[in-house]
C-alpha positions in Angstrom: -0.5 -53.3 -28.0 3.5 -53.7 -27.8 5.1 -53.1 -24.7 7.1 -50.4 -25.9 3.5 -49.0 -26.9 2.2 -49.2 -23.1 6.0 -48.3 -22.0 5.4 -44.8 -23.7 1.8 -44.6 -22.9 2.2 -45.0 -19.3 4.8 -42.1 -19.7 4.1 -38.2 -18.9 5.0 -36.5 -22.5 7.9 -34.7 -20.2 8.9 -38.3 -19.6 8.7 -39.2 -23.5 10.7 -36.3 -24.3 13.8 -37.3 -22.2 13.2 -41.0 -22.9 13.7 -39.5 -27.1 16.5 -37.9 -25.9 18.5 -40.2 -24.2 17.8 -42.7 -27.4 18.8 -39.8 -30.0 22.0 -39.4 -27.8 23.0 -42.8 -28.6 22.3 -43.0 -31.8 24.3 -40.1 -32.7 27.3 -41.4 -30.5 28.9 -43.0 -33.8 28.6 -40.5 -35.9 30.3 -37.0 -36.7 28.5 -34.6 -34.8 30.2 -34.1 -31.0 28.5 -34.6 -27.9 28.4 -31.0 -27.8 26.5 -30.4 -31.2 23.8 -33.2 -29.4 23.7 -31.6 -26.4 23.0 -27.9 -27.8 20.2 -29.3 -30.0 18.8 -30.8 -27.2 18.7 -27.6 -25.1 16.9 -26.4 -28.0 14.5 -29.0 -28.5 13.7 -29.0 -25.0 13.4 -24.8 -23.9 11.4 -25.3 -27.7 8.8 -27.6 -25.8 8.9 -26.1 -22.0 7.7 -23.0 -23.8 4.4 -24.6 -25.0 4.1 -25.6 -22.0 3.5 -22.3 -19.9 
């Protein structure tokens, strides 16, 4: 196993989410889409995934 793989293991899938998150946020920094277009997908992706949840 990798340490990323035990990093991401070890991690509650609320904790993964955000840890994709932050990563897709600077990813997409250099390219065409604003920080606002990121942030509004991520708001999405995230109410999305809170909803399975309850």
């Amino acid at each position: 196993m990798s340490k990323e793989d035990y990093i991401l293991s070890v991690l509650s899938p609320k904790d993964r989410l955000e840890a994709a998150f932050k990563i897709a946020t600077e990813a997409l920094k250099k390219t065409t889409l604003t920080t606002k277009d990121v942030e509004k997908a991520v708001k999405i992706v995230r109410r999305r995934a809170y909803e399975k949840e309850k």
